[in-house]
C-alpha positions in Angstrom: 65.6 91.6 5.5 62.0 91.8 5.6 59.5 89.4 4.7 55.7 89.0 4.8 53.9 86.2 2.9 50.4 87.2 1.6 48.3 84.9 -0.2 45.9 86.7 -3.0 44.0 84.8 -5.3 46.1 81.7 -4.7 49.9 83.7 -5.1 52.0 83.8 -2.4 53.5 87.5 -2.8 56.9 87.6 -0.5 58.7 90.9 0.0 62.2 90.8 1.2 64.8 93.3 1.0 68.2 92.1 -0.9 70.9 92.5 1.7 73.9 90.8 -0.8 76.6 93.0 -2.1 76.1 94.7 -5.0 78.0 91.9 -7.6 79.1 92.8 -11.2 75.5 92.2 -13.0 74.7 90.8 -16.0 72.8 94.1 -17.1 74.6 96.9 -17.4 72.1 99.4 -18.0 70.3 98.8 -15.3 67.3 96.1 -16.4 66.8 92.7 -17.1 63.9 91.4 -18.4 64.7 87.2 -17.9 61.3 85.4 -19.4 62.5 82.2 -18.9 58.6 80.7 -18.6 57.5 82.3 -22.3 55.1 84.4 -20.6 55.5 87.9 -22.6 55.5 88.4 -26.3 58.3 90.1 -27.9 56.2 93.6 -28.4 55.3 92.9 -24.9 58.6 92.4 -23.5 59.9 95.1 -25.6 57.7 97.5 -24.0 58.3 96.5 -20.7 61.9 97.1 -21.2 61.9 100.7 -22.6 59.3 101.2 -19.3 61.9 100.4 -17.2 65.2 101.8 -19.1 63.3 105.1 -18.7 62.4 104.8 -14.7 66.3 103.3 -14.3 67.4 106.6 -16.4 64.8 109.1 -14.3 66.2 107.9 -10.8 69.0 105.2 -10.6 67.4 101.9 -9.9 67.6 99.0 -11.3 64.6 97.2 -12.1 64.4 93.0 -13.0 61.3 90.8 -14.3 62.4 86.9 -13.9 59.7 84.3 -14.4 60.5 80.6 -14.1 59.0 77.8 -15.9 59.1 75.8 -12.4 60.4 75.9 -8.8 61.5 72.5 -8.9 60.3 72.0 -5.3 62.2 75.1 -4.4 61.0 77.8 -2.0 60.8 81.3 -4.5 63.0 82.5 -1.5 65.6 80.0 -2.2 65.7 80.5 -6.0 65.8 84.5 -5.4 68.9 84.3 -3.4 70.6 82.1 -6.0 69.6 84.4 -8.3 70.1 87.7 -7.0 74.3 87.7 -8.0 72.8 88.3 -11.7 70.2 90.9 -11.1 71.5 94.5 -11.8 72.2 96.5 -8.4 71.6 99.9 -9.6 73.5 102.7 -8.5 77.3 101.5 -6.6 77.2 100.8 -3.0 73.2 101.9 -2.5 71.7 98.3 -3.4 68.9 100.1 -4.8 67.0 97.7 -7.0 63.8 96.2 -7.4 62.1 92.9 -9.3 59.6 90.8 -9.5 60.2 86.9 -9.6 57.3 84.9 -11.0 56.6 81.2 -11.5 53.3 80.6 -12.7 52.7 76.6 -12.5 53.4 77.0 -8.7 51.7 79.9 -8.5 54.3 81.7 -6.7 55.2 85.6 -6.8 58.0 87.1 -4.7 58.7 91.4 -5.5 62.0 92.0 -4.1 63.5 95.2 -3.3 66.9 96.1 -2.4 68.5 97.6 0.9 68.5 100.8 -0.2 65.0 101.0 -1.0 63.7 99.3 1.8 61.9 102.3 3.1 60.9 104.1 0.0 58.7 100.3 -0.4 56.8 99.8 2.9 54.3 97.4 3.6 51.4 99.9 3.2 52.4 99.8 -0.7 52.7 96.1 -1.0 49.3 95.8 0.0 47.9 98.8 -2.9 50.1 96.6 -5.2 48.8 93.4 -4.1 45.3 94.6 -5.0 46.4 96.6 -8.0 47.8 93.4 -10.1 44.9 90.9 -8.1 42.8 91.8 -11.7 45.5 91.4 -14.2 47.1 87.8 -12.6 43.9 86.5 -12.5 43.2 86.7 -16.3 47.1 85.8 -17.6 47.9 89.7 -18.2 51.5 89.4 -16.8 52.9 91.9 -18.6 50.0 94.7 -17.2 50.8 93.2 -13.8 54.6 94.2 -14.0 54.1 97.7 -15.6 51.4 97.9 -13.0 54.2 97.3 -10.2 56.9 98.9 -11.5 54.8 102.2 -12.4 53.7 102.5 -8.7 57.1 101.9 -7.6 58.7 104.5 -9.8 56.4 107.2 -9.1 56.8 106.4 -5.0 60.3 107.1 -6.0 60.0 110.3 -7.7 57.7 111.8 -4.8 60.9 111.4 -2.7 63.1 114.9 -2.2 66.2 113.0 -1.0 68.9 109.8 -2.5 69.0 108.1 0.4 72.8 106.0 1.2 71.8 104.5 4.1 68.9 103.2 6.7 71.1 102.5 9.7 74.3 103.7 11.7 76.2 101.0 11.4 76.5 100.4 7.8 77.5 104.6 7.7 80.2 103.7 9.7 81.2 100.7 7.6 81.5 102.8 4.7 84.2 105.4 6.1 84.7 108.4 4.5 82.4 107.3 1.4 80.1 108.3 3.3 80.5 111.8 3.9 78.4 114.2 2.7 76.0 111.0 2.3 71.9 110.8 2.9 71.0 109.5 6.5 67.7 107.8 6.8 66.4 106.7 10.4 63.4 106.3 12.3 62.7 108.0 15.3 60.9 106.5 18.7 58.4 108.5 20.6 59.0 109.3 24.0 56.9 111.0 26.9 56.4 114.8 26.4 57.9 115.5 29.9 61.1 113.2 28.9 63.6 115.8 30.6 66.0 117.4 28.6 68.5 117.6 31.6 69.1 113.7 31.6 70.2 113.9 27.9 72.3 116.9 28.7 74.1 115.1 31.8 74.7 111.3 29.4 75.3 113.5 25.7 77.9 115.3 24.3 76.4 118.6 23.9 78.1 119.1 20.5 76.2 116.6 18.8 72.6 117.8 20.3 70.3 119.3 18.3 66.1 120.9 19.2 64.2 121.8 16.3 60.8 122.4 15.7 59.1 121.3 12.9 56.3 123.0 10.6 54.0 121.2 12.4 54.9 122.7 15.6 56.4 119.5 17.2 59.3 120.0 19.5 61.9 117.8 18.0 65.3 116.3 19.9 67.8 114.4 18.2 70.7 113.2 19.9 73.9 111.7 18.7 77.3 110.6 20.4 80.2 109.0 18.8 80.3 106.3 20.9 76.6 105.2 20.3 76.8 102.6 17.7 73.4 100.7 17.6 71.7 102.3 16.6 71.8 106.0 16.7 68.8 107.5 19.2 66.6 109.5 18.1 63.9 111.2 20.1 61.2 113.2 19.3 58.9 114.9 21.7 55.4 114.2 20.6 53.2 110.8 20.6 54.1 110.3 17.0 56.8 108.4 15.3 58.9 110.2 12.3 61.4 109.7 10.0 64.7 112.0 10.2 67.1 112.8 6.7 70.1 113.7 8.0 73.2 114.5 6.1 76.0 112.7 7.3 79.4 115.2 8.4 83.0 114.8 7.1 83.9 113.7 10.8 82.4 111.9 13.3 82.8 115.4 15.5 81.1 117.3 13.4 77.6 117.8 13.5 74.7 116.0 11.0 73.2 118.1 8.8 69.2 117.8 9.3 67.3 118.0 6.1 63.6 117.1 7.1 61.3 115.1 9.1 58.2 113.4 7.9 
């Protein structure tokens, strides 16, 4: 889970990723709109909920608006996480939802995505969002701020070519043979151009080693043994970083599927 307080025009904005299990939800389409402080007008709330029915139906994800008539001395945090069992997860076993808690007497704004959307939200969004909705919190327009959030997020979403299961190893692993034939996402580490290919050859099984080159004309390496659990190394032969797809085999002996690298 990842969080990073910012403080814009007096709102602490906190995003943290929902690492729970997905729980039965109390919206089984997919949204919930909870306007517990009386902030949105019924038009207004209306709207906002046909806005997000139609990004849930577009891509799968579950999107939730919660605002709070107080904290009661509570961290947003706190109140999130006891909240979170009756936010909709969106799509089984891929956590991949996204809301906004607000409570505006303490002045206090948390946007909270879930595991499986960790990466498709990264920090260099939260800050275009912070100073998208900066105008529209200032002046009271809370429902322009959420349709403002929630548009950017959906179209981020749509830009993407792949559904993506899962962000690490480990939690492929955990899900067994679910997740065959699953979407990979992982994040590869720059090494030295003259890192030598004969010391991954001699500590590798050869099977699961794969050189490609990408459109760019980077060299890439990924390598990948069964008994490399934490997580999986990937190397790629340039001073950038990238992000690898990968489609995950039937069998741990069979070799991942590469889809692209960004």
């Amino acid at each position: 889970m990842r969080n990073r307080s910012l403080w814009l025009l007096g709102l602490a904005l906190v995003l943290a990723a929902c690492s729970s299990e997905p729980r039965p939800a109390q919206a089984p389409e997919g949204v919930l709109i909870a306007d517990e402080a009386g902030l949105l007008t019924p038009a207004e709330r209306a709207r906002l909920r046909d806005s997000l029915l139609a990004y849930h139906q577009a891509t799968g994800v579950a999107y939730f608006v919660v605002t709070l008539p107080s904290l009661g001395g509570r961290a947003i945090e706190a109140v999130a996480l006891e909240r979170g069992a009756d936010m909709p997860a969106g799509t089984p076993g891929l956590n991949n939802s996204a809301g906004i808690y607000l409570a505006p007497q303490e002045r206090a704004i948390k946007i909270e995505a879930g595991r499986g959307l960790e990466w498709q939200v990264p920090d260099s969004l939260s800050y275009a969002l912070l100073d998208q909705i900066r105008p529209a919190l200032g002046g009271g327009a809370y429902a322009e701020a959420f349709h403002q959030v929630f548009r950017v997020i959906h179209t981020q979403l749509r830009r993407l070519p792949w559904q993506v299961a899962f962000t690490d190893l480990p939690d492929a692993q955990a899900a067994g043979a679910a997740a065959a034939g699953q979407i990979l996402r992982l994040e590869a580490r720059a090494l030295p151009r003259d890192f030598g290919a004969g010391y991954m050859d001699d500590q590798f099984d050869p099977d699961l080693y794969l050189e490609l080159v990408t459109p760019a004309g980077d060299t890439v390496q990924a390598r990948f043994t069964r008994y490399m659990l934490d997580p999986i190394d990937l190397v790629l032969a340039s001073d950038r970083l990238a992000s690898w797809y990968l489609r995950l085999p039937p069998s741990g002996g069979e070799p991942f599927q590469l889809l692209g690298v960004e």
